[in-house]
Structures are given as structure tokens and as C-alpha cells.
C-alpha positions as CSV (number, residue, x, y, z in Angstrom):
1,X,-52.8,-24.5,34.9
2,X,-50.6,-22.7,32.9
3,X,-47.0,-24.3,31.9
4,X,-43.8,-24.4,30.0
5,X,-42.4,-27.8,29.1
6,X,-40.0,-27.7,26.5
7,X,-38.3,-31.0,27.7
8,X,-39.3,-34.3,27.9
9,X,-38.3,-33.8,32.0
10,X,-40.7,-30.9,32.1
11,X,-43.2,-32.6,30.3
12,X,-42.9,-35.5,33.0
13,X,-43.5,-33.2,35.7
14,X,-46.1,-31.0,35.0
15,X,-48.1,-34.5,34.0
16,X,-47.4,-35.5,37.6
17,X,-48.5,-32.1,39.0
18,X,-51.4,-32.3,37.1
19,X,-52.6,-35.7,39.0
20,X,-51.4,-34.8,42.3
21,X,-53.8,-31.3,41.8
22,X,-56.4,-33.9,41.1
23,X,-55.5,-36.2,44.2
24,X,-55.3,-38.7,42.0
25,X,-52.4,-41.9,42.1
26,X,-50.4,-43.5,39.3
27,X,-52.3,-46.4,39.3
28,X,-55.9,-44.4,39.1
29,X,-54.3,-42.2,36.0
30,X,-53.0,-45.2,34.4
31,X,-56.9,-46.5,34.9
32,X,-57.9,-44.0,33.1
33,X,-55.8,-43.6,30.7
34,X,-55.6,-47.1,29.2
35,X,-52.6,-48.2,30.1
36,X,-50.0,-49.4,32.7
37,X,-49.2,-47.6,36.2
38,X,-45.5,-48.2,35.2
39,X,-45.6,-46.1,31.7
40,X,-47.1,-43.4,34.1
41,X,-43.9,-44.1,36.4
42,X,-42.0,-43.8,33.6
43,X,-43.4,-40.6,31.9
44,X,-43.6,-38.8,35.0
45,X,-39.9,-39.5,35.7
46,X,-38.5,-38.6,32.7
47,X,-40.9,-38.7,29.0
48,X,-38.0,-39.5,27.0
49,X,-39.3,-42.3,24.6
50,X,-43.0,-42.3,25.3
51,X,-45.3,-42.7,22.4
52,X,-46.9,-39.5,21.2
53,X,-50.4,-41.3,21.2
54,X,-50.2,-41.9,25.3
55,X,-48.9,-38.5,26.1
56,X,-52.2,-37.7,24.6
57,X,-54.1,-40.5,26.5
58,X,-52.5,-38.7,29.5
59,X,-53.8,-35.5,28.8
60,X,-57.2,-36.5,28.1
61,X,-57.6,-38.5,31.5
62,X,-56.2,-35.3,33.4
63,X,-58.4,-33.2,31.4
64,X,-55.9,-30.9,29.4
65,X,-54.8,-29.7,26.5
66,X,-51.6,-29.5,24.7
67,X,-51.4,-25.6,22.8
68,X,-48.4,-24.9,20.7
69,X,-47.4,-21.6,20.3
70,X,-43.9,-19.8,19.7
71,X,-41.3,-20.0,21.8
72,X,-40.4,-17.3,24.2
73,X,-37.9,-15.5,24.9
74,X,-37.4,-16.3,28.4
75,X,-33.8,-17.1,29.8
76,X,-32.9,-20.8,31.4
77,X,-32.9,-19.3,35.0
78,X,-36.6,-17.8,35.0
79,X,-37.8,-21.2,33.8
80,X,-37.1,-22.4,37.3
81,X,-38.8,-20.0,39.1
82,X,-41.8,-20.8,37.2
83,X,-41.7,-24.2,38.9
């Protein structure tokens, strides 16, 4: 599962496609995670504000990693057909 997210919305969103590719609900994430079914809500829905530390706590209960590499040079509108 390769994706882009250079947004805090993007972020959000390919955290929630993440859990819904591993059937799992907000309130089992949170579970695993450490933390509350409604900072899930809230990251999922837009990440703007969240703590460094649980986006991390996130991505170690979905099993990812976060790479940072350069960005590309890919224009606004072929971002959306990526999602």
C-alpha cells in the first residue's frame, strides 16, 4: 500500500483506508493504538492538530511505516486519480 499524503486530509484518509483494508473499526484501532475512538474520528476526518507521537501510534497498530522521500513532480489533478 503505496501512497501520497502531502496534507493533513490525505494523511486522514489513507489512515482510514488502511483500517478498513484490515476490517478493522475506529474503536478496535483506537484499542490498539492506545488511545480514544474519537482522536481516530478526528484524524481520520481531517489530521490537522494531531500529535506527531499518535500519528505514529496509528501507524504502528496498522502495521506501516512512514518513508520520507522528495517530493515529486506530479501535478494537483493526477493526485486524485491516485485515490
Amino acid at each position: 500500500m503505496d501512497q501520497i499524503a502531502r496534507t493533513t486530509k490525505d494523511l486522514g484518509n489513507t489512515l482510514r483506508r488502511a483500517r478498513k483494508a484490515q476490517n478493522l473499526t475506529q474503536a478496535e484501532l483506537a484499542s490498539r493504538a492506545g488511545i480514544w475512538q474519537r482522536t481516530v474520528s478526528n484524524i481520520e476526518t481531517s489530521a490537522s492538530g494531531a500529535k506527531v507521537d499518535t500519528i505514529f501510534d496509528l501507524l504502528a497498530a496498522l502495521d506501516l511505516e512512514l518513508h520520507i522521500v522528495p517530493r515529486s513532480k506530479i501535478r494537483p489533478s493526477d493526485l486524485e486519480d491516485m485515490f
